[in-house]
N, C-alpha and C positions, 0 to 999 in steps of 0.2 A: 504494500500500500504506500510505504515511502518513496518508490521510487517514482509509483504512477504519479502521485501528487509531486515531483520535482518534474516528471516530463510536463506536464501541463503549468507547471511555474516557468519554467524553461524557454515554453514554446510562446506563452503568453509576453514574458519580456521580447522576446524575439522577434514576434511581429511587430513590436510598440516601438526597439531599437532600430528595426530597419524601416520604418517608415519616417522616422525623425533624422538616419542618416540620408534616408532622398531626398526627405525634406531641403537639410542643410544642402544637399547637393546641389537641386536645382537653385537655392537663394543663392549656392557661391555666384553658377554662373549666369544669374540673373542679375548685373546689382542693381540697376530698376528697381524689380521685388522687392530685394532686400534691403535697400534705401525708403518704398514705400511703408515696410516690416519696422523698420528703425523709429521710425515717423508716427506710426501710431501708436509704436509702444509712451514716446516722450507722451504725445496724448493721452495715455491710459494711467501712466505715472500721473500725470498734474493733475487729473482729475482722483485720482486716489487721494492725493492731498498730505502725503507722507505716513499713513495707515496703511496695513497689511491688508493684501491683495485678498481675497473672496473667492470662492466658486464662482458668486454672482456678478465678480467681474468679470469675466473670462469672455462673455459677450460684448464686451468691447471690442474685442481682435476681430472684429471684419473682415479685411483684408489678409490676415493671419490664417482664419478659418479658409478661407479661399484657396490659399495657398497649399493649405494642409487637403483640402478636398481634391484641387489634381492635379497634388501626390499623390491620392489614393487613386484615379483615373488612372493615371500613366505609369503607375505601380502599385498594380492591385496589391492587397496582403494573401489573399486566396483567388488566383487567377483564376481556377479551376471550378465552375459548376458541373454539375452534373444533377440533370434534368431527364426522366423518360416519359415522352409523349404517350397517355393511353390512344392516341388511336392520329391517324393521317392527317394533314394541316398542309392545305394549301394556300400561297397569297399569288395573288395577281393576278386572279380568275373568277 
């Protein structure tokens, strides 16, 4: 039981580390992005007001969420569905 409960500790850190390392990848070679990323953080800072950050802040990052959403487009974390049709499906007819 120990070890099942380390493979899914494992695997769970593991999507979350390589989603954050494509993250950082696409901002390197964007700096656009990551100039706009810079930007709203100063934003989110002055409106904090020198108080610790919330959950409920986290909706501030607009532009941040964006950025993280395609990462997840253009590097799925689980590329792979697997879907079976009960029965024929045609389009275009």
């Amino acid at each position: 039981m120990f070890q099942l409960t380390n493979l899914f500790s494992f695997q769970g850190t593991d999507t979350v580390v390589g989603t954050i390392g494509f993250c950082l990848e696409m901002l390197a070679i964007s700096p656009e992005a990551q100039k706009k990323v810079f930007e709203e953080d100063k934003i989110v800072q002055e409106n904090l007001k020198g108080r610790e950050m919330t959950y409920d802040d986290l909706h501030q990052y607009q532009y941040l969420e964006k950025v993280i959403n395609e990462t997840h487009r253009l590097f799925p974390v689980a590329p792979l569905v697997s879907r079976k049709l009960s029965e024929d499906t045609y389009f275009g007819k």
